[in-house]
N, C-alpha and C positions, 0 to 999 in steps of 0.2 A: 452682144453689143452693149450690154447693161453691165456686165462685169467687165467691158473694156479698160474703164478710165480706172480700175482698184488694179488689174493685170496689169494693162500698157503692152508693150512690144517684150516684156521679158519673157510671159509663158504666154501666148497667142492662142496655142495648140489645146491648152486643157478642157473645154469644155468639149473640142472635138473628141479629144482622149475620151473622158467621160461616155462622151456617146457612142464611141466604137464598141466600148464596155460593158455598156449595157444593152445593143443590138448583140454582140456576140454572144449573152447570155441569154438572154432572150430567144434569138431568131438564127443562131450560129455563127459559123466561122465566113461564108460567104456573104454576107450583109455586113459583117462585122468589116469585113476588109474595102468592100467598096461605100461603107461610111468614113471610113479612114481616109482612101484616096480622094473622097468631095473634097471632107476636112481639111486635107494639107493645101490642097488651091484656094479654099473658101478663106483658110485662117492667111496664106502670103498674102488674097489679094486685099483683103481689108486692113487684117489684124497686125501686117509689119510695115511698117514707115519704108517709103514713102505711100500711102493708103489709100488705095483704089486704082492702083496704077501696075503694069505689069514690065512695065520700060525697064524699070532699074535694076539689080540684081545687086544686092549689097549682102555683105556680112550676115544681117538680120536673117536675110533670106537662106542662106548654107546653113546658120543655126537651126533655124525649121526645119530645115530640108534633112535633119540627122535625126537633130531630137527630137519630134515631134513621130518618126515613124519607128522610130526602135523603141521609144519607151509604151506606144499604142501596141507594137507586134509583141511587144513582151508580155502586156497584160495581157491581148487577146488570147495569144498561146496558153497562159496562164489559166485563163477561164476555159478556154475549149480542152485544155488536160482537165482540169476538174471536173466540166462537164462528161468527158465518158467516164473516167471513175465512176460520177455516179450512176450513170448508164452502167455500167458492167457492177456494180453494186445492186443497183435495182434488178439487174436481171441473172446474177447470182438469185439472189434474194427469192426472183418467183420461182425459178426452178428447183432452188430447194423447198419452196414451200410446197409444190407441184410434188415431190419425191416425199416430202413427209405427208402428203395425202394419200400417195402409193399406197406408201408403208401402213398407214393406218384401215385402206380398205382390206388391205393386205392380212395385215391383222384380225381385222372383223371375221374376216371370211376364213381364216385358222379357228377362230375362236368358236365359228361356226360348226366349223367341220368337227373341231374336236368333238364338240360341245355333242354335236350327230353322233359319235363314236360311244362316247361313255351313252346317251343315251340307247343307244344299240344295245350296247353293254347289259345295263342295267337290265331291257328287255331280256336278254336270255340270260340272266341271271335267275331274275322275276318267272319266267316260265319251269328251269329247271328247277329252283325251290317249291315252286305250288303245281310241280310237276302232275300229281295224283290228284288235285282239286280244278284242273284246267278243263273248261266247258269247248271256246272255240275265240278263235282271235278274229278280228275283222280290220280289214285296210281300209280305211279314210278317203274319199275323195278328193283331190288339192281344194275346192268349193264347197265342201260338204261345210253344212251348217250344226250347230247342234247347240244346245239351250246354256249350253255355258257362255257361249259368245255371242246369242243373240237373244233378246228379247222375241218367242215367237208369238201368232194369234192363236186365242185359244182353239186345239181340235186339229192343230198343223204339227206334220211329224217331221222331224229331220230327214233328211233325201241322203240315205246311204246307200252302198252299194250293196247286193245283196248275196256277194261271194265269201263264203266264211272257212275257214280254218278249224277243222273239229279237233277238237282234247281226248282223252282220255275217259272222260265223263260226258260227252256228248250224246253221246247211246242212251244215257240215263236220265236227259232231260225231255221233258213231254213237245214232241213234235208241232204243239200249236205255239206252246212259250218258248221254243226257240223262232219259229216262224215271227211272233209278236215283238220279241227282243233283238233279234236282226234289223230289223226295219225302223227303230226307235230307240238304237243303244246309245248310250252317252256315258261319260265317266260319273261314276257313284253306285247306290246300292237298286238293286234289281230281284225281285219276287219271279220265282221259276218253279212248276213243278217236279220234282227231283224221285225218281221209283228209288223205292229201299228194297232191294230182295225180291222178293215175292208178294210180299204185301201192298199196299195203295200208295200210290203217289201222295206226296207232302212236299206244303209250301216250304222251299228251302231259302233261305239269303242268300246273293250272288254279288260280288261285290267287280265293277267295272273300272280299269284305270286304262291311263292313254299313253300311248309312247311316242314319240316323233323322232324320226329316225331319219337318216340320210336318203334310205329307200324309201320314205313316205310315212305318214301317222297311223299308228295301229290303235284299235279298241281290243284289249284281252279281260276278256268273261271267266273268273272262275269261282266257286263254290267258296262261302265265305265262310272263317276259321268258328 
């Protein structure tokens, strides 16, 4: 009504245009079109001469009656094509972000795996080299605790299992410091007594490392160089 008297009767229709335009982007294509069909009744009955009357059907009115719906159907159209564009953009877009997340746990979990293999590896490398100085291996509990990854209370031993794997040299260490070192092993150096021959047992160095392997974490004990 306020931009009447700057329009007049030549564009009637624009601010209804307008409004279709921005409900269709907004709220779609079905709001979009029955803001349209108000518009074309609301703009003949006021906005064309003769004004607030619906008796007359003149010229004015077949103008409206063209332009006012093709040049609205053309924008709507307009905006509802670009609106799925960016729908089928946006949802391009999450599925491939969805597929490069695949690919990345994807990843992780090769990298894992590998990563279990070479360490395997290394394990029976590690045994076959220190083949002649190997005491006894020991598996890990998935929950087993041990003082590299935890701060314990004094006088609190690690909760391993107590099933071990003898070496070659197991025979030769004394039956209490293998009992003492089973139950309290951890990766580093370790005090065993070791029989030479026939003579008296002596304190030997035992050096402990840990493997993590696909099959689960080992502790291997052997005789330090």
């Amino acid at each position: 009504m306020l931009l009447h008297p700057f329009l007049g009767p030549i564009m009637p229709g624009t601010a209804f245009c307008i409004a279709a335009a921005l409900v269709e982007y907004f709220c779609g294509l079905a709001p979009a079109l029955t803001v349209m069909v108000f518009g074309l009744g609301i703009a003949d009955y006021l906005f064309v001469p003769p004004y607030a009357t619906i008796a007359v059907f003149d010229r004015g009115d077949v103008a409206l009656l063209i332009s006012y719906p093709l040049v609205t159907l053309l924008v709507i159209m307009l905006i509802e094509r670009l609106r799925r564009a960016q729908f089928r953009a946006e949802l391009i877009a999450s599925v491939a972000q969805s597929r490069y997340e695949m690919l990345l746990r994807h990843d992780n979990e090769r990298m894992l795996a590998r990563r279990a293999v070479d360490e395997t590896h290394r394990l029976l490398r590690h045994l076959s080299h220190h083949h002649k100085t190997f005491v006894f291996i020991q598996a890990l509990e998935r929950n087993a605790l041990h003082p590299a990854d935890d701060v314990k209370p004094q006088g609190v031993l690690p909760r391993l299992p107590n099933e071990i794997a003898p070496g070659p040299r197991f025979a030769d260490v004394d039956p209490d410091d293998i009992q003492r070192v089973s139950k309290a092993l951890w990766p580093g150096n370790h005090r065993v007594r070791l029989k030479s021959g026939d003579g008296p047992s002596k304190l030997t160095e035992c050096v402990c490392e840990r493997f993590t392997t696909h099959a689960g974490e080992f502790l291997v004990l052997r005789i330090g160089a």
